[in-house]
C-alpha positions in Angstrom: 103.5 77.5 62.4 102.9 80.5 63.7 99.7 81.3 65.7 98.0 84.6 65.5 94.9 85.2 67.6 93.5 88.4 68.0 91.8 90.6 69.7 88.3 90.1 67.5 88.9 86.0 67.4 89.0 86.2 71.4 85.8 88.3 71.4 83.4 86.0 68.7 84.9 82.9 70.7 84.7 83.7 74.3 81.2 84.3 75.9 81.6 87.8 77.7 79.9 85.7 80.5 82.0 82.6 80.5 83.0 82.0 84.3 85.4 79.6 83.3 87.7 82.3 81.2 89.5 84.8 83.4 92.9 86.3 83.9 94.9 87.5 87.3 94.8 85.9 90.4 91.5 83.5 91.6 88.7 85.3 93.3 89.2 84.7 97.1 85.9 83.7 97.3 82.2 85.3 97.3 83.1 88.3 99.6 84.1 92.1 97.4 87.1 92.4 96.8 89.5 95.6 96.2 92.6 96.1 94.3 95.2 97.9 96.5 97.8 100.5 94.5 100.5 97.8 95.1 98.2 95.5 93.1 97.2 93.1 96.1 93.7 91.7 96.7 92.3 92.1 99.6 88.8 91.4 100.9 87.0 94.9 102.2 86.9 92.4 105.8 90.5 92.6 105.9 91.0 96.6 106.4 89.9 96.2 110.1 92.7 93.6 110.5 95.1 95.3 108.9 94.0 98.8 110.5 94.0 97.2 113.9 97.4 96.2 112.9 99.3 99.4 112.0 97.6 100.7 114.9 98.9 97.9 117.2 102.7 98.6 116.4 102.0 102.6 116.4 100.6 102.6 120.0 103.3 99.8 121.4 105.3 102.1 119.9 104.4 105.7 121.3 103.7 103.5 124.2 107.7 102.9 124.5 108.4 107.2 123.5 110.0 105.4 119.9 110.1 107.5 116.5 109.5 105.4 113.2 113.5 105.4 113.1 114.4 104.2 116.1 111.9 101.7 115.9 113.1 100.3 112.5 116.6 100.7 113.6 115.6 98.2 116.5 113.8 95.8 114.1 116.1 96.4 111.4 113.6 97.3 108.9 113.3 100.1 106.2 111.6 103.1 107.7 108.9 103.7 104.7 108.0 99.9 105.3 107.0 101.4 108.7 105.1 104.6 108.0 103.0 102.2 105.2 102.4 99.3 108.5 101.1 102.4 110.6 99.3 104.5 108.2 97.7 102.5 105.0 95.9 99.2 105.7 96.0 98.4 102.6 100.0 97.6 102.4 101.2 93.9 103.0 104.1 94.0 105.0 107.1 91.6 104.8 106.9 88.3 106.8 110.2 88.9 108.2 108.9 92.7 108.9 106.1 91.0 111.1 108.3 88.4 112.4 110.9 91.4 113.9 108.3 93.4 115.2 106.5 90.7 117.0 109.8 89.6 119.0 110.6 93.1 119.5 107.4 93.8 121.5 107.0 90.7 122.6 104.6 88.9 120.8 103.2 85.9 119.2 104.4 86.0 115.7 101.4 83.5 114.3 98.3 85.9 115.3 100.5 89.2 113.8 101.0 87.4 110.6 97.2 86.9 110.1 96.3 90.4 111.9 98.6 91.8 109.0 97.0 89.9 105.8 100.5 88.3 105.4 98.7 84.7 105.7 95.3 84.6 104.4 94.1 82.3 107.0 91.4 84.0 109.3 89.2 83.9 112.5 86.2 85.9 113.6 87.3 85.9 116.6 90.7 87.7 115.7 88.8 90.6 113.4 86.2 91.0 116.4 88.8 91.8 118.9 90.6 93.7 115.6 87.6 95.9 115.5 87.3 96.8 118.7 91.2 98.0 119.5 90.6 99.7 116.1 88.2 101.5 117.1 89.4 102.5 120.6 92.5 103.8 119.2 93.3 106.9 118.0 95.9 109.4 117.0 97.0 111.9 119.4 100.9 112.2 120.9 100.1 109.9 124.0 98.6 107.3 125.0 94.9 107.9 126.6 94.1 105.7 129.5 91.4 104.4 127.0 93.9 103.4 124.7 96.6 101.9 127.1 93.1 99.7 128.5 92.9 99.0 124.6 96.1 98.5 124.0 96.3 96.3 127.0 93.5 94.1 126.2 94.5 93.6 122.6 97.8 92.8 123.3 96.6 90.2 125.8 94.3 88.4 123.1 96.8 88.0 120.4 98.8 86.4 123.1 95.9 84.0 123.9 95.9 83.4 120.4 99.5 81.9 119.7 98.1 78.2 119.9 95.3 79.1 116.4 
């Protein structure tokens, strides 16, 4: 027997409204949501991690006079992976990605992992101090004193962090 539904029999015998009939991943919950090009959801809350992210490992690494290929050479990652990390909050990196580049500089790999939407697990706390090194940071060749203090600061949290 062979079934044969179609696309008329799904719309008389599913309610347009139904909550219970949906396809694609589960909504993350009541907060918007945004489909990224690479087909990720994210929650519009998660752009100031993942900003304050790509931020984080370009300043740490301007701060240590690195291109984007020496600094994937070091952490033995692809170069596009990156340009994406630094310049579009809305790419997911690798865990290993985050796992290289937090032992490279230094850092606690469990606070990078949710600063970079690899684990879905949040803190106010963490997109607060997020925000603000965000927004202190900008893009010019070096490092302002504001930025280093940023810089600074940031880097100081996520270490304060490692235990959450």
């Amino acid at each position: 027997m062979k079934l044969e539904l179609t696309k008329g029999w799904f719309e008389k015998n599913i309610p347009h409204d139904n909550p219970e009939v949906g396809a694609g991943l589960p909504e993350r919950g009541p907060e918007r949501q945004c489909i990224t090009n690479e087909g990720s959801i994210h929650r519009e809350d998660d752009f100031a991690e993942a900003y304050a992210f790509g931020a984080l490992v370009q300043l740490l690494r301007r701060d240590r006079k690195l291109t984007v290929d020496q600094l994937a050479s070091a952490v033995q990652v692809g170069t596009p992976e990156l340009i994406s990390i630094e310049l579009d909050p809305r790419y997911i990196p690798k865990p290993r990605t985050v796992f290289q580049i937090s032992k490279f500089f230094g850092l606690p790999d469990r606070p990078l992992m949710k600063l970079s939407n690899v684990t879905t697990t949040h803190n106010d706390r963490l997109r607060d101090a997020a925000v603000r090194f965000a927004a202190n940071s900008s893009k010019v060749m070096e490092l302002s004193r504001e930025e280093r203090a940023a810089l600074a600061e940031f880097v100081q949290f996520l270490a304060a962090q490692e235990g959450d």
